[in-house]
C-alpha positions in Angstrom: 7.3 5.4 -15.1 4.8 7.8 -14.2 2.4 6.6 -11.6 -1.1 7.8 -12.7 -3.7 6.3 -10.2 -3.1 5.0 -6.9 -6.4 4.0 -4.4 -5.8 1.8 -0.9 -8.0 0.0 1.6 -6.8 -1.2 4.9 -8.9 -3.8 6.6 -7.8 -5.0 9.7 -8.7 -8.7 10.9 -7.4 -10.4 14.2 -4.9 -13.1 14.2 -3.2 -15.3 16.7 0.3 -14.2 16.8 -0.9 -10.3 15.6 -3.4 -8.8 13.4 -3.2 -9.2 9.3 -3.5 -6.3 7.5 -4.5 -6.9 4.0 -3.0 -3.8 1.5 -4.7 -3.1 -1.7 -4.0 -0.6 -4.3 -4.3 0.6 -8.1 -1.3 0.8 -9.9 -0.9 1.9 -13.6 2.0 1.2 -15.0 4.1 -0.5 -12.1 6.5 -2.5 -12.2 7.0 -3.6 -8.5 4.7 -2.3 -5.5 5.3 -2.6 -2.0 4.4 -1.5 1.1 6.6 0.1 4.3 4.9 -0.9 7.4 6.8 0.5 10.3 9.5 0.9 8.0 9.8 -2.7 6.7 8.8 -3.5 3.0 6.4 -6.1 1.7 6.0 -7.1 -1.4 2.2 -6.6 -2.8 1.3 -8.4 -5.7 -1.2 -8.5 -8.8 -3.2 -12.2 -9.3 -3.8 -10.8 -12.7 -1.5 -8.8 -14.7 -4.1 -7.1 -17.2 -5.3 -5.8 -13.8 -3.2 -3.3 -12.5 -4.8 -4.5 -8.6 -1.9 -5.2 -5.9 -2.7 -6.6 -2.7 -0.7 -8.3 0.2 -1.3 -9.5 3.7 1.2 -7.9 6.2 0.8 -9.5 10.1 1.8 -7.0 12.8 2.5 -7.6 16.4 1.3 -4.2 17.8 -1.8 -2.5 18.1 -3.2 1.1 17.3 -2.1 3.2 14.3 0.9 2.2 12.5 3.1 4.3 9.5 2.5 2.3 6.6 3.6 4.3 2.8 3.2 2.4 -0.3 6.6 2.4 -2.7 6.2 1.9 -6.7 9.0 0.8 -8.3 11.4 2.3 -5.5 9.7 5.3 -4.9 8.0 6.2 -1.8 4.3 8.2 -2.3 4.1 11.5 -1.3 2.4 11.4 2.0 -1.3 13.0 2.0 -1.1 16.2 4.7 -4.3 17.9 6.5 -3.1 20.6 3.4 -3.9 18.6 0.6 -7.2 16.8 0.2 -6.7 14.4 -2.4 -4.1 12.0 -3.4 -1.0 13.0 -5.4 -1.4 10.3 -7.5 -5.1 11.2 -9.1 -3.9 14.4 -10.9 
């Protein structure tokens, strides 16, 4: 399935063992939404399923900018460049 709409917000709070990074983003039509962090997947999930709203906490142990690529049902987003100025997923 097409993914038609795709929006994130990364807020980043301290922790004890690392900081928590909470993911959320707008999915139409997904099926399963994660996110790569450094590589390594996390499941997000939606607390309502009419509501097409995934979020997820990930906790990292490093500071300062970090990869992170959200993956809808397998596939990876196409990253945004300095080129393109919106997202590939609000066409």
């Amino acid at each position: 399935m097409m993914l038609s709409a795709a929006l994130a917000t990364l807020l980043l709070t301290a922790g004890t063992t690392g900081k928590a990074v909470l993911f959320r983003v707008i999915c139409m039509q997904a099926q399963r939404v994660e996110v790569s962090v450094n590589g390594l997947l996390s499941n997000l999930a939606a607390s309502d399923p009419a509501i097409p709203l995934y979020t997820g906490t990930v906790t990292i142990d490093q500071s300062g900018d970090l990869p992170y690529q959200y993956v809808v049902d397998g596939k990876p987003e196409v990253p945004l460049t300095s080129k393109r100025k919106s997202s590939p997923f609000l066409r």
